[in-house]
N, C-alpha and C positions, 0 to 999 in steps of 0.2 A: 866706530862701530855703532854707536849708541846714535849719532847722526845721520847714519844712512835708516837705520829703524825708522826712526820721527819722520824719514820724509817718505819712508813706506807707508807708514801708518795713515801719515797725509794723505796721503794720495789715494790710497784707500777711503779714508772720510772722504775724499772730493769726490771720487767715483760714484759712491753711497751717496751722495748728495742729488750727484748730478743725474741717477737713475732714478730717485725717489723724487725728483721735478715732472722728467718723461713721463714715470709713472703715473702722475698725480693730473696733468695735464691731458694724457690721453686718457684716465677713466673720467674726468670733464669732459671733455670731446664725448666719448660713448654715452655717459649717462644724458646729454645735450640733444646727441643724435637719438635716443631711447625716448626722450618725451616728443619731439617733433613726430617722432613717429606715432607712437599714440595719440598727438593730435589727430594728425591726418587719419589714423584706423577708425576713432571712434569721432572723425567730422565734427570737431570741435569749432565752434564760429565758422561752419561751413568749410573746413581746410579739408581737401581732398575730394568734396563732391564733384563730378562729374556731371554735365549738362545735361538731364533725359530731355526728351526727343518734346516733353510737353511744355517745357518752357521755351525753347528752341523755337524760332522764326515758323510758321505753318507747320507747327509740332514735329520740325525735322525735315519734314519733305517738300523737297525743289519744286521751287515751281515759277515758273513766267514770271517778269513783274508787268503793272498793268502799260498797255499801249499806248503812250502819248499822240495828241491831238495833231492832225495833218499839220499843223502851225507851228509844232514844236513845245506847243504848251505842254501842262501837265494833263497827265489822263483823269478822265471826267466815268462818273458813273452813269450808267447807260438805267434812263427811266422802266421802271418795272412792268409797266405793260406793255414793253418792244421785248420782253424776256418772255420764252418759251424754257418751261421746267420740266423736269417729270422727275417726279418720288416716289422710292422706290426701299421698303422695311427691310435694313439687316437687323433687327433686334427679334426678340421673341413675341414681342404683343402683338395682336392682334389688333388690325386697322388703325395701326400707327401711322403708315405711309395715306391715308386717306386724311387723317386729323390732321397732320403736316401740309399737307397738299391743301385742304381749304383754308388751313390759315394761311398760306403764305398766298391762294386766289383773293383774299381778304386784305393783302396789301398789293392789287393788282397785279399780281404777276400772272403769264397764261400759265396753267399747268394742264399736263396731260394726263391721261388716268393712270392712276398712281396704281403702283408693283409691289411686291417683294423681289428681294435681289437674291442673287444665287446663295449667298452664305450670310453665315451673323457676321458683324463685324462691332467692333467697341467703339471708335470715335467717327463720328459725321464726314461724309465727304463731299466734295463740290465738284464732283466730273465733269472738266468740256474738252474740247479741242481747240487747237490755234485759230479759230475763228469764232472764239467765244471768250475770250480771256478777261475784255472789262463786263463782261455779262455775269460771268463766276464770280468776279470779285463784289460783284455789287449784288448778289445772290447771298454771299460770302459773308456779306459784313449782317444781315440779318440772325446770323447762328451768332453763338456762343461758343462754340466748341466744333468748329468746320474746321475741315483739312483741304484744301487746295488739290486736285489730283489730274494730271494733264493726259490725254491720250491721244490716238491719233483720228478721231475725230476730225472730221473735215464740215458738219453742219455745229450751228450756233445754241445744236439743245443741249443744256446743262441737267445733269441728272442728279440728283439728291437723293444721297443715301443716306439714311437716317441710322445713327451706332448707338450701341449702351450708353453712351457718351451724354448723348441729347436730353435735356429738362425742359427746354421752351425755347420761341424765339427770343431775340434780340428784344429788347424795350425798344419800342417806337421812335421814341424820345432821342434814343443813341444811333438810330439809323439816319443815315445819310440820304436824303433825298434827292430826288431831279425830278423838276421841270414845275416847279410850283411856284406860283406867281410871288415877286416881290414888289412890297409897296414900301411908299415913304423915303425912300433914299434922299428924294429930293426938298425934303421941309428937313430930315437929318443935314443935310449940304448946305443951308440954307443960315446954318450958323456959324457967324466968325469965327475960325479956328479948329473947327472939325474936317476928318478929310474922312471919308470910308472908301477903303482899300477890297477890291474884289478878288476870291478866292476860287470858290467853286461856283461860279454862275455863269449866263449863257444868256442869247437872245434868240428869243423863239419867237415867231409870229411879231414880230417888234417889240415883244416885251420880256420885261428882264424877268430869270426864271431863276430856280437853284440848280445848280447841275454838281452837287457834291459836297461835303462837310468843309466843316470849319468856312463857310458861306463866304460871312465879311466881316471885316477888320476893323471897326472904329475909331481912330484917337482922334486926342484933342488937346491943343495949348492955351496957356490960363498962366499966371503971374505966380497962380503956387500950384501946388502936387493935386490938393485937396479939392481945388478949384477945377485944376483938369479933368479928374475924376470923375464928380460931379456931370460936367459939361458931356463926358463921352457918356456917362451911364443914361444919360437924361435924352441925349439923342438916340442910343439903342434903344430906346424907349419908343421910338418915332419909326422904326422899320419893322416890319410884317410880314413874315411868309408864315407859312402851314408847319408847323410841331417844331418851329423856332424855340432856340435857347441858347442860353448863354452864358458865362461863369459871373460871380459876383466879387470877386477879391482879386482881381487883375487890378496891382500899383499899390494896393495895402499891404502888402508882403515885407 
């Protein structure tokens, strides 16, 4: 009698044992799944954000990408004064759409006489049709804050709507050019061991122009890193176009 007790009583401790594991185990699991979830509520290291639409590709909206060259090349930015613009205020101020409109006459572009648009709107937008696509883009890349916006437009004028959004253009500097003469290639070429790789350029009239960023490519081989360096920075030195530039710590990284 006294041995069947002990192995009740056992079996009871085991049971007590074996639900006091479950137990202990699953409120780990809850209080596990309790803090994950709190990360994610209150966005801790970024867990749980959501993409908004303004870091997002053309702040979210579809749009064309640009048309590649009859050759199959890559698409080229189309020179600013074969571009026909009109601008047109959704914001509140008062001859916004005129100040816009002579800067961007300021970097040859044609523009028509600038509007107000039917309503305010908050961010920039760059309206063309399928027969204006590298024209919008190369409009496009002058803002800082443009949206892409495609309609069914069948001519080549690009409308600029100016939103809350807008502070100024683009820097000069950051804008992609076409059709401005390049010099020097050939005293660059000229030294053993350099090659310049062409990017965005074109020939017009028989002479080599820019037709787009990131231009050309420079390198150069030399016996050590420091030497090549050297050699390539020394040759960009030797080529020329119009609001040329170029980074300074390409190979010291």
């Amino acid at each position: 009698m006294t041995q069947a007790n002990d192995e009740r009583a056992a079996r009871k401790e085991y049971i007590r044992r074996r639900q006091k594991t479950v137990f202990s185990i699953v409120g780990a699991v809850m209080v596990v799944a309790m803090v994950v979830s709190l990360l994610f509520f209150f966005h801790v290291g970024g867990l749980g954000n959501v993409k908004s639409a303004a870091v997002q590709p053309n702040y979210g909206q579809q749009a064309p990408c640009p048309i590649k060259e009859a050759d199959g090349n890559k698409a080229k930015y189309v020179e600013n004064r074969n571009i026909t613009l009109r601008v047109l205020n959704g914001t509140k101020f008062s001859g916004f759409a005129k100040a816009v409109s002579d800067a961007l006459q300021n970097r040859e572009f044609n523009p028509q006489t600038p509007g107000n648009y039917t309503k305010k709107v908050d961010r920039t937008m760059i309206v063309f049709g399928k027969n204006g696509v590298n024209q919008a883009y190369t409009v496009a890349s002058n803002f800082t804050d443009a949206m892409l916006v495609m309609d069914d437009r069948q001519d080549q004028l690009i409308d600029v709507i100016v939103g809350a959004t807008f502070d100024n253009l683009q820097d000069t500097k950051k804008v992609p050019a076409a059709g401005k003469a390049i010099t020097g290639i050939d005293r660059a070429e000229q030294l053993e061991g350099v090659t310049v790789y062409h990017a965005g350029t074109a020939v017009k009239d028989g002479k080599l122009v820019t037709n787009g960023g990131r231009v050309l490519g420079v390198t150069a081989t030399a016996p050590t890193l420091d030497e090549a360096i050297q050699k390539a920075y020394a040759d960009v030195k030797k080529i020329h176009f119009d609001k040329a530039h170029y980074r300074t710590d390409i190979g010291v990284k």
